[in-house]
C-alpha positions as CSV (number, residue, x, y, z in Angstrom):
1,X,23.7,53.0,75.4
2,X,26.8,51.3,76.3
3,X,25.0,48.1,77.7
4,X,23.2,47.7,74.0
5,X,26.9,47.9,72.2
6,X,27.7,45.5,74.8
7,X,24.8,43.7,73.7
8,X,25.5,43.7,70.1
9,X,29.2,43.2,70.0
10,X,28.1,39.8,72.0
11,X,25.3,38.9,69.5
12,X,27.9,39.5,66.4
13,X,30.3,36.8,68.2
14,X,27.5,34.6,68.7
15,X,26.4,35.0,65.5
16,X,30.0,34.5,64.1
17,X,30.0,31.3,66.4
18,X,26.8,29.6,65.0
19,X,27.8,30.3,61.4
20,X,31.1,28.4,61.8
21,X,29.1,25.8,64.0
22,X,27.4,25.5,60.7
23,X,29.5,25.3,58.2
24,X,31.2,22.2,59.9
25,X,28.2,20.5,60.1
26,X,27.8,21.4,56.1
27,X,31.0,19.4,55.9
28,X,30.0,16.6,58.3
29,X,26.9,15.8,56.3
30,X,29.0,16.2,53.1
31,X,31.5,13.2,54.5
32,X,28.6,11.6,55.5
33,X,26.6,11.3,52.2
34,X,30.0,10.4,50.8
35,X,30.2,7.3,53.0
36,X,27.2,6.4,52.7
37,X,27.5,5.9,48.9
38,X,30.8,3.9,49.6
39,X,28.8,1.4,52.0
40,X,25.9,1.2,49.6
41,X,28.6,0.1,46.5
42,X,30.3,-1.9,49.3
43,X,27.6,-3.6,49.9
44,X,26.4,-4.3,46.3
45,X,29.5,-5.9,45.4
46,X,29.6,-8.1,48.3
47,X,25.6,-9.2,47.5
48,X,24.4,-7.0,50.1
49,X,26.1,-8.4,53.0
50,X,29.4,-6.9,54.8
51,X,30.4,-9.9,56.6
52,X,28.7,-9.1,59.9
53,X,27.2,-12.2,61.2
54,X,23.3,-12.3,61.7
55,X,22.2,-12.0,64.9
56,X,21.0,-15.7,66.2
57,X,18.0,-16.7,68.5
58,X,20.6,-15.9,71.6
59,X,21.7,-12.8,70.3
60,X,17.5,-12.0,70.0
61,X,17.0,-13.0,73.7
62,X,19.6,-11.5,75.2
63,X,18.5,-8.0,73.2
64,X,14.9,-8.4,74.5
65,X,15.9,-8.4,78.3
């Protein structure tokens, strides 16, 4: 009897644990979609480039190896 209150006690914190674990990656996604509407107006207003330089036919060789 006492090892299943053991038991349960620990399944309540790890329960308690996965719930929080949860709700911050609620919030992560959350930022995320945020940012990801910020680039996407960013990047319409700029003509759909943000500056970074395209990758050249060194840049493509030295990827492939």
């Amino acid at each position: 009897m006492n090892e299943m209150l053991i038991a349960e006690r620990e399944q309540v914190d790890i329960d308690q644990t996965l719930d929080h674990f949860e709700q911050q990656q609620k919030g992560l996604i959350a930022m995320l979609e945020v940012f990801e509407k910020m680039v996407e107006e960013i990047s319409s207003v700029q003509g759909g480039s943000l500056g970074v330089p395209v990758a050249g036919p060194a840049d493509t060789e030295r990827d492939r190896k």
